[in-house]
C-alpha positions in Angstrom: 0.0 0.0 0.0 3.0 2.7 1.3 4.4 1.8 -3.2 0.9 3.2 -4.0 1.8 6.5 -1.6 5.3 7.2 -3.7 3.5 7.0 -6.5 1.1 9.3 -5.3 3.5 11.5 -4.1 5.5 11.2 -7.1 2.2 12.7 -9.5 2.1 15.5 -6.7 5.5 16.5 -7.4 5.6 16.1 -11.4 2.1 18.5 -11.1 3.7 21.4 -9.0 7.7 20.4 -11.1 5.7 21.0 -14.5 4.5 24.3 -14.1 7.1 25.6 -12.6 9.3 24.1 -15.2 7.2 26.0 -18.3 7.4 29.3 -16.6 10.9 29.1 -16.0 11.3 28.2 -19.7 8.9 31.1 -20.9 10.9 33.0 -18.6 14.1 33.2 -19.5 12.6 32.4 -23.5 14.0 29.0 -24.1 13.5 27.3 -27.7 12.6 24.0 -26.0 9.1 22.5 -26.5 6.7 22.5 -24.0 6.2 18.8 -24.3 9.6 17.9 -23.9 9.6 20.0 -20.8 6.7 18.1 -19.3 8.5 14.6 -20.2 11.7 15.9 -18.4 9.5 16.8 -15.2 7.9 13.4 -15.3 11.2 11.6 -15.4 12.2 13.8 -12.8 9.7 13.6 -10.4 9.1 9.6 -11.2 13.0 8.9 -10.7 12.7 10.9 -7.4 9.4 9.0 -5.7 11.0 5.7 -6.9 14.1 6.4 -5.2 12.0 7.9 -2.3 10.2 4.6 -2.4 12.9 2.7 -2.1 15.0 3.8 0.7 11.7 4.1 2.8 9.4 0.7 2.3 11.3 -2.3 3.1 9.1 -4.0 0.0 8.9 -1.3 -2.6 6.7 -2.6 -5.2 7.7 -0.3 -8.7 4.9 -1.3 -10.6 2.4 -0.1 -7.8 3.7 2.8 -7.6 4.2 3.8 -11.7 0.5 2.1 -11.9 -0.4 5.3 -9.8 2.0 7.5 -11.7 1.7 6.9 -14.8 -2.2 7.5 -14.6 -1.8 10.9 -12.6 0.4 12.2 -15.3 -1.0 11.0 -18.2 -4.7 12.7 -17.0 -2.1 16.2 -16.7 -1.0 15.4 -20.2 -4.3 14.8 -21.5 -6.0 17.9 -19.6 -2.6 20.1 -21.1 -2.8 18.8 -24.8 -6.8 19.9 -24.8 -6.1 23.1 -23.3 -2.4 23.9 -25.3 -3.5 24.9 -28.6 -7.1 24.5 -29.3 -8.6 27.3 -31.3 -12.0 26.8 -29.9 -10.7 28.0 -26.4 -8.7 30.6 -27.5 -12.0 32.2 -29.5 -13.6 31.5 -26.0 -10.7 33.4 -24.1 -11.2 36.1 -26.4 -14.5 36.3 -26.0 -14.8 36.1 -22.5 -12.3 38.8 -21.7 -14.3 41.5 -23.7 -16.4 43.8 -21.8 -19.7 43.1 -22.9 -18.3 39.1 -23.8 -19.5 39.2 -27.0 -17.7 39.2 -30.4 -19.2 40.3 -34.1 -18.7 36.8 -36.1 -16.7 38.8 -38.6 -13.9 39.7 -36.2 -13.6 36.1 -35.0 -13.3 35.1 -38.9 -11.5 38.0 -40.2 -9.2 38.6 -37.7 -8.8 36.0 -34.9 -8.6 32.6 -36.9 -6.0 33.9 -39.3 -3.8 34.9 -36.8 -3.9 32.0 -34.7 -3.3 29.7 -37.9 -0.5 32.4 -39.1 0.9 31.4 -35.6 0.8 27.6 -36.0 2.1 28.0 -39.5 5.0 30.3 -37.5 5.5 26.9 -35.3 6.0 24.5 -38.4 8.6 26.9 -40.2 10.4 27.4 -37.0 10.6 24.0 -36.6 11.6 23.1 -39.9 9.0 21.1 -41.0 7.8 23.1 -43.6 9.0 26.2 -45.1 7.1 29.8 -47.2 8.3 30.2 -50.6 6.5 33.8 -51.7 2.5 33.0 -50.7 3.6 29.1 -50.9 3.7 26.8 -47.8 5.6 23.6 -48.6 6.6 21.1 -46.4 9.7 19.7 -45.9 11.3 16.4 -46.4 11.5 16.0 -42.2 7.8 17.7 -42.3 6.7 15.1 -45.1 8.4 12.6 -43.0 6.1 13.3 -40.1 3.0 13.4 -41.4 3.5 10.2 -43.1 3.9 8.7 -39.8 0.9 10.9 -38.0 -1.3 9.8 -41.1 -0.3 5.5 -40.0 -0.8 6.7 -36.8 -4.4 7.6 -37.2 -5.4 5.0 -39.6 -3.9 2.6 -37.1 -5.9 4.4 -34.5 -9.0 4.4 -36.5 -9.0 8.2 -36.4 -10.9 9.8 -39.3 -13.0 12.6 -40.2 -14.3 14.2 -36.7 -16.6 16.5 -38.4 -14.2 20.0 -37.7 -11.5 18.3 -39.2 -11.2 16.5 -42.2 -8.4 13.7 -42.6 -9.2 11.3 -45.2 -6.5 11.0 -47.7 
């Protein structure tokens, strides 16, 4: 029961490690990824309540305690991927934070969608999977590379069309 308490303990510490991890990387304006900063706070934190584990519970059992970690921060990384990029909430946000909380349609459309796509297009280039040639967006061979593997990913997953986006072949 006390391997199920380290696990515990280690979700605790990867959910206050993460945050403060991000900010220190927004902070001082570091070029690494979110994502990879939540994966080094869970090895962090998970390598800490293991070792935590094991020089305090005469019978450690590991696999009780990732059972319990591994759950804690994948609901995090699920609740954080929702929340990260999605257009709908950002809209939302911007609605919300108006005076009156309303928005005319045609600012949403005319203004607010192409600048959050001009920013995820910003992401790809940086990133060099794709690249702008005059009012061309191409990808690249490591950005054709990627979706060929996200597109087996989803059929392999069964994902298709969701009704706001559409990714048949």
């Amino acid at each position: 029961m006390m391997s199920f308490a380290f696990g515990t303990i280690g979700v605790v510490g990867f959910a206050v490690l993460a945050p403060v991890m991000q900010w220190m990387a927004r902070r001082s304006a570091s070029t690494v990824p979110p994502v990879m900063i939540i994966a080094i706070a869970a090895i962090i934190s998970h390598l800490a309540s293991v070792v935590l584990g094991i020089a305090y519970v005469p019978q450690f059992q590991y696999w009780n305690a990732a059972s319990i970690f591994s759950f804690g921060v994948m609901s995090y990384i699920f609740a954080f991927g929702a929340v990260y990029k999605s257009v709908s909430l950002e809209i939302l946000l911007d609605v919300a934070e108006r005076p009156a909380r309303e928005v005319p349609l045609s600012d949403i459309v005319e203004r607010q969608i192409p600048d959050i796509f001009r920013g995820r297009t910003n992401i790809l280039v940086d990133s060099g999977l794709a690249e702008r040639t005059d009012s061309v967006f191409v990808a690249t061979a490591a950005g054709s590379r990627l979706a060929g593997r996200i597109a087996r990913l989803r059929r392999t997953f069964a994902i298709g069309d969701t009704g706001l986006y559409d990714f048949a072949d």
